[in-house]
C-alpha angles and dihedrals in degrees: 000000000000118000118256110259143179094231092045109089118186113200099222094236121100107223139211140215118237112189120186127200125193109233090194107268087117111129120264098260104029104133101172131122147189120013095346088067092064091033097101098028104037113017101031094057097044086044088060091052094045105251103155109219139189118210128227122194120189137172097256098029150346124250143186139218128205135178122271088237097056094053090110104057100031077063088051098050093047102039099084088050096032146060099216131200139169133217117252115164096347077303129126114233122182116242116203121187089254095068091057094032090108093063098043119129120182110239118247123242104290118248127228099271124238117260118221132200118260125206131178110208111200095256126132120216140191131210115212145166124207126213099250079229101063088036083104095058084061108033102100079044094056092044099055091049092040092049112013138008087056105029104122122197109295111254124181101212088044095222099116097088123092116241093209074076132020136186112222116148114163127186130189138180109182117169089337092314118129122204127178137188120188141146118275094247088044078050079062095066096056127083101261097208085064104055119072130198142164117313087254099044093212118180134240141232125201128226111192122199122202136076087198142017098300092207110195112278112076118093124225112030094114091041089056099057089031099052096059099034085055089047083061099039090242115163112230132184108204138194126183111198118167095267099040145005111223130204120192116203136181117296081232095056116042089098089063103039093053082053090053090058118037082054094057088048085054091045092060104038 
């Protein structure tokens, strides 16, 4: 329904949500949260046969999406670990690998992954959720920080922006859910009684991962910050977007997780 532009650009895949809920088999001990929880079960093994993902975070859950055309072998991967079903009429059917089997294409030998620079601009951010009910209060509020008092110039590669600071505000309604990411001074604007968080209101650094605009294509990306991260039990927050895919990590930790990293780039060099 929206009108054709020249600033609106639509990725020709069609893309699928993927949703997974524990059903209590974890470990005793495994603290971590997020995108680092799935990292090992769920992103590592689509990455190796070469199912391109992009990440959602959100304050209640994470969730991934996959493209429509990679719904067989994504089957195929999972079904050994997980119990999957589909939605049909706010039903859940159970999906078993033969009824995928005819589209089945065995995956090719997987290539070395690209790996992309990672920065960590200064920035502290805050993850947050909002009652549907008191939306309203904070609506004109939304609007100005979403369209207008942060927009910088529009660039196409993305690199203007300086990552002593840098602008990230994320907004997400999902089945009635809100969650919110926004830097801790942005946090400021906002009526403070509104917006909820964890009991212990921590606060959030961002590692961003791309040199260019990543696009939506290339497989991995996710799999190579949250491996690691998940190795240490790290918590992570991710969000994939077209230029970039963003992880946010504890306030506490970010010295760690850089380290992490940069070690793994320097592993694989």
């Amino acid at each position: 329904e929206l009108p054709p532009s020249e600033f609106m650009q639509v990725a020709d895949s069609t893309w699928l949500v993927l949703s997974v809920v524990s059903n209590g088999r974890e470990p005793p001990g495994c603290q971590a949260t997020g995108v680092t929880k799935i990292a090992r079960s769920v992103i590592a093994p689509l990455a190796e046969h070469h199912v391109s993902v992009l990440m959602l975070s959100t304050y209640q859950t994470d969730f991934i999406l996959v493209r429509e055309r990679d719904l067989p072998v994504v089957i195929h991967t999972l079904a050994g670990e997980f119990d999957i079903y589909r939605e049909e009429g706010g039903e859940c059917v159970p999906v078993t690998c033969d009824d995928v089997s005819n589209g089945f294409l065995k995956p090719k030998p997987a290539a070395s992954p690209t790996l992309h620079p990672v920065q960590s601009p200064q920035t502290r951010f805050c993850v947050l959720t909002v009652a549907p009910d008191t939306l309203p209060a904070i609506a004109t509020m939304l609007i100005d920080v979403l369209f207008y008092s942060h927009s910088p110039p529009w660039e196409a590669d993305g690199s203007s922006q300086d990552l002593d600071s840098i602008t990230f505000f994320s907004f997400s309604l999902i089945e009635g859910y809100i969650s919110i990411v926004m830097d801790a001074e942005t946090q400021k604007r906002f009526p403070s009684d509104l917006l909820l968080t964890s009991s212990t209101g921590e606060l959030w650094r961002m590692v961003r991962i791309g040199g260019q605009p990543l696009g939506f294509d290339e497989c991995g990306i996710v799999a190579q910050i949250a491996e690691p991260l998940a190795a240490a039990d790290i918590s992570a927050y991710y969000i994939s977007t077209f230029n970039f895919d963003h992880a946010l990590v504890p306030e506490e930790g970010i010295a760690e997780v850089i380290q992490l990293l940069q070690q793994r780039q320097e592993s694989s060099r």
